[in-house]
C-alpha positions as CSV (number, residue, x, y, z in Angstrom):
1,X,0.0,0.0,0.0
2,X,1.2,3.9,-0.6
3,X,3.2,5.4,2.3
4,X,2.4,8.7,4.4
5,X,5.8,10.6,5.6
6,X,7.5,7.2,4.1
7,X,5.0,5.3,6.5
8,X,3.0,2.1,5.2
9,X,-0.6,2.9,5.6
10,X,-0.8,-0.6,7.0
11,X,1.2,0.4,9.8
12,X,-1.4,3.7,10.3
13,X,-4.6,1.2,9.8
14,X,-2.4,-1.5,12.9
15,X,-2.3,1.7,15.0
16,X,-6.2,3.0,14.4
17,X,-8.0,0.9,17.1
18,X,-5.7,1.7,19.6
19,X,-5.6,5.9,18.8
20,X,-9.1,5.7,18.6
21,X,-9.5,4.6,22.2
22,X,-6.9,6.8,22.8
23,X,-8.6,9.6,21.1
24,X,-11.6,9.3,23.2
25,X,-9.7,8.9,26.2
26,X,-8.6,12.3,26.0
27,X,-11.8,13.9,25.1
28,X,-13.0,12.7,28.5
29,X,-10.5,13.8,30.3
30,X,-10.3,17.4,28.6
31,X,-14.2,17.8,28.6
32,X,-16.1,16.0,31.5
33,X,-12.6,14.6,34.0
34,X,-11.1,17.7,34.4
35,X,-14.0,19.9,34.5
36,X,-15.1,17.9,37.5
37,X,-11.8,18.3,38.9
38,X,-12.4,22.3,38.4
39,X,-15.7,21.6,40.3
40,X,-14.4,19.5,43.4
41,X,-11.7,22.2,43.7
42,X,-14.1,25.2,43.7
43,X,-16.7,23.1,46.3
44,X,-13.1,22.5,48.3
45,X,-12.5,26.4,48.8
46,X,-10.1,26.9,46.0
47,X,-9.7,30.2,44.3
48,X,-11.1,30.4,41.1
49,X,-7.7,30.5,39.3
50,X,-6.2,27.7,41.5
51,X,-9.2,25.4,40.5
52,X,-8.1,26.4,36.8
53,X,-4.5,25.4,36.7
54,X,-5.9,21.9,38.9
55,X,-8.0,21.0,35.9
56,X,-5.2,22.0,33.5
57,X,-2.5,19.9,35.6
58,X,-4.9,17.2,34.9
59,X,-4.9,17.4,31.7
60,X,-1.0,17.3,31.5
61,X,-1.2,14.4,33.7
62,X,-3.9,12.3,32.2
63,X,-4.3,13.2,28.7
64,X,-1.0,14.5,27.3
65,X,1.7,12.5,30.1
66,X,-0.1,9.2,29.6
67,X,-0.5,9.0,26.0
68,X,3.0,9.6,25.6
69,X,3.6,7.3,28.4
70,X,1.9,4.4,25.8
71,X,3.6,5.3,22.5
72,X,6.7,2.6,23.1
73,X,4.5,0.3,23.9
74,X,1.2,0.5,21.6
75,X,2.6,2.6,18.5
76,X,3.9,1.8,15.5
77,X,4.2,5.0,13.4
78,X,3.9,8.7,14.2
79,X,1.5,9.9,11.8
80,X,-1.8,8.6,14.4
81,X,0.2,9.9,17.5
82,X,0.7,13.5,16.3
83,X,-3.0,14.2,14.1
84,X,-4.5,13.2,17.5
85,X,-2.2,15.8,19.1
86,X,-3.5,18.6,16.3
87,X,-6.8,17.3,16.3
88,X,-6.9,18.1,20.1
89,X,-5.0,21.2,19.1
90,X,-7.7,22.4,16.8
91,X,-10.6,21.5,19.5
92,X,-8.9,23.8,22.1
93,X,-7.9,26.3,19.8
94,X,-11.3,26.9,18.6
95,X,-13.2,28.0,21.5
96,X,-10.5,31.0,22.3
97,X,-10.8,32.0,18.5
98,X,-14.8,31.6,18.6
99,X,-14.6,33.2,22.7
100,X,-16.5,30.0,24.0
101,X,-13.5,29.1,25.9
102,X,-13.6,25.9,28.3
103,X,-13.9,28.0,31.5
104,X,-12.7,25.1,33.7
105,X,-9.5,25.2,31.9
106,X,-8.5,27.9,29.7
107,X,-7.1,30.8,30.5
108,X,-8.4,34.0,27.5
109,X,-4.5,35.6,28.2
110,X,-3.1,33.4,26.9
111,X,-3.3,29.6,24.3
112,X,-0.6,27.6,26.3
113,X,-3.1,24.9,26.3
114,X,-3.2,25.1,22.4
115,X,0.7,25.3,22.9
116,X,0.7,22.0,25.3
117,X,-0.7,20.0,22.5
118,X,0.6,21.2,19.3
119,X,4.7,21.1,20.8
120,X,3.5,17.3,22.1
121,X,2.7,16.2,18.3
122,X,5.2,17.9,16.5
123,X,8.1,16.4,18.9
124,X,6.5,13.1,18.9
125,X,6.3,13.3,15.0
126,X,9.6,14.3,14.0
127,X,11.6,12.5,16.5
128,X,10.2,9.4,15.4
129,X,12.6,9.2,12.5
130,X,15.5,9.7,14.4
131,X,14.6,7.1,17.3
132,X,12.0,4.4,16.2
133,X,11.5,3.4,20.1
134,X,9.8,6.7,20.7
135,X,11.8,7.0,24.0
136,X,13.8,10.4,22.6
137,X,10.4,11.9,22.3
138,X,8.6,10.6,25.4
139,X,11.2,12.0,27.8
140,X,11.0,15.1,26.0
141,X,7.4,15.5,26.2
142,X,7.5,14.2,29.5
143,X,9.5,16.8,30.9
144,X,6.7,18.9,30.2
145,X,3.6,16.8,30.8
146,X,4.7,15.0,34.0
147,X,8.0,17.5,34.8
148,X,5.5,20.7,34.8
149,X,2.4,19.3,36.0
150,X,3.8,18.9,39.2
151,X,5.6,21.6,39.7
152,X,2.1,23.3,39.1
153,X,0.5,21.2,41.4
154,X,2.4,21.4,44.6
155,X,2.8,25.2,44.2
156,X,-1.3,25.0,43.5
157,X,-1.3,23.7,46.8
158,X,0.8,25.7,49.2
159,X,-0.3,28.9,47.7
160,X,-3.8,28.6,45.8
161,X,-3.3,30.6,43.1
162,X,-0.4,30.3,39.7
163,X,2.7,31.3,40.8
164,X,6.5,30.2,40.3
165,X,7.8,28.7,43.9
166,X,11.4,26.8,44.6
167,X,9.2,24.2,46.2
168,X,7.4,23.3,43.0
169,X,10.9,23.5,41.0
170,X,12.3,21.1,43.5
171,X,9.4,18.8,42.7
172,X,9.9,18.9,39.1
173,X,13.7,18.8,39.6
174,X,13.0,14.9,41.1
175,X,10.5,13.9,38.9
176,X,12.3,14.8,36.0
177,X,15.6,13.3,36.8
178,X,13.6,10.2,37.4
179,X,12.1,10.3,33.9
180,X,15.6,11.5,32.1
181,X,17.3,8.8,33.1
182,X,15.3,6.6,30.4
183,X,18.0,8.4,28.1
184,X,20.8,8.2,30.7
185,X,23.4,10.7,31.9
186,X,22.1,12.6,29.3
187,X,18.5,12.7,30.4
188,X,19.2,13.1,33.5
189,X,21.2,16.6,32.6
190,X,18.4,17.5,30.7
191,X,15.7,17.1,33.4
192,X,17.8,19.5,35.5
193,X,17.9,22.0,32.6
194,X,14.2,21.3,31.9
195,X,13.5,22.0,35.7
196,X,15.6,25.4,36.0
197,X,14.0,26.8,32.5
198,X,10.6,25.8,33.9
199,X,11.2,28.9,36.8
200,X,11.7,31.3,34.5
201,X,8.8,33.8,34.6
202,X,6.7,35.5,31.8
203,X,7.6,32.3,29.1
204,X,5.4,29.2,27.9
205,X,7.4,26.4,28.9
206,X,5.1,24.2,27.0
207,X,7.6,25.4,24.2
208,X,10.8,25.8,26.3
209,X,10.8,22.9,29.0
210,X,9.9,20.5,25.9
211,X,12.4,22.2,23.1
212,X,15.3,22.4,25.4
213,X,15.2,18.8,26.8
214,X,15.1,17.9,23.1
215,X,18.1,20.0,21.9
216,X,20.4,18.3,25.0
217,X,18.8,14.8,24.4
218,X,19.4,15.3,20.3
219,X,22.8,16.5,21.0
220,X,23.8,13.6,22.8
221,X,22.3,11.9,20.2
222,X,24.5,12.6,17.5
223,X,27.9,13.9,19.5
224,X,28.0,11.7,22.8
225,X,25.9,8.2,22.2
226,X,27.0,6.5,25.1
227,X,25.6,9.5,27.4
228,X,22.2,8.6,26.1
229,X,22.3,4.5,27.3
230,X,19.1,4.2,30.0
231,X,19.6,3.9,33.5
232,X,16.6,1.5,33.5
């Protein structure tokens, strides 16, 4: 059968069940899981813009952090992985365009959401042909889904509201040397760069955390192979 990006489409079709669970998966947790999370917060005595960034951490956790958790394992190709990443793109870009924004969630400053999900496909896309395992992707992506989503959540905690706190970067700092070290001493470095960019103020790091773990783990890649052997 013809290729897509030099993909057989009967590697797409082997992927299609599985993305389409995946698919729905994510709808629930963007439009009915983490809108009850936004509820239970506000019942709970949150602020309103702490009950935001819960639902949204939810979302990195749930929908973006697990799905990459699963490509090693249930993917084949990239081509499913990343139009399910714009396709969820174009469903949360649309309501801030059309101002019907998902009030549990979005935030009408600014489309880091929108940003969350279109970085996630294009890494997970392009990697893939450097690094058929996925793995160089995942952690990248990780840093950011799993990395940042708790650094937003223990700061959520101590201080109900958005803010940057060492205690959250200290949290992310551990998680993400935990997940870097799938790529080794490599990973590992670039958790700790991933975690120190996150505290920077006034800058998505759904771009930076993501784009600099890549450029570190790439690097590696190419100039220093043997820094890039897993821990585990």
């Amino acid at each position: 059968m013809e290729a897509v990006f030099q993909i057989s489409l009967e590697s797409i079709l082997a992927d299609l069940s599985a993305f389409t669970v995946i698919a729905v998966w994510n709808l629930f947790v963007i439009l009915f899981l983490s809108k009850k999370v936004y509820q239970t917060a506000l019942k709970k005595g949150r602020s309103l813009n702490s009950s935001i960034y819960f639902s949204r951490k939810v979302i990195h956790f749930l929908a973006g952090g697990l799905t990459a958790m699963l490509l090693p394992f249930v993917a084949h190709e990239p081509v499913l992985p990343a139009a399910t990443a714009f396709g969820l793109a174009l469903i949360t870009y649309l309501p801030h365009k059309l101002n019907r924004r998902m009030y549990w969630f979005q935030d009408p400053e600014n489309l880091y959401d929108v940003d969350f999900t279109l970085s996630w496909g294009l890494i997970v896309l392009f990697t893939w042909y450097i690094d058929r395992s996925f793995w160089l992707g995942v952690v990248s992506v990780l840093f950011m889904a799993y990395g940042d989503g708790i650094t937003g959540i223990i700061r959520n905690l101590k201080y109900n509201k958005r803010t940057k706190a060492w205690e959250g970067t200290a949290g992310m700092l551990v998680l993400c040397i935990i997940i870097g070290a799938k790529m080794g001493f490599a990973g590992v470095f670039a958790g700790i760069v991933c975690s120190l960019i996150e505290r920077i103020e006034n800058i998505d790091d759904n771009i930076t955390v993501p784009a600099s773990g890549l450029f570190i783990l790439l690097s590696a890649h190419y100039y220093f192979p043997s820094l890039t052997a897993p821990f585990y």
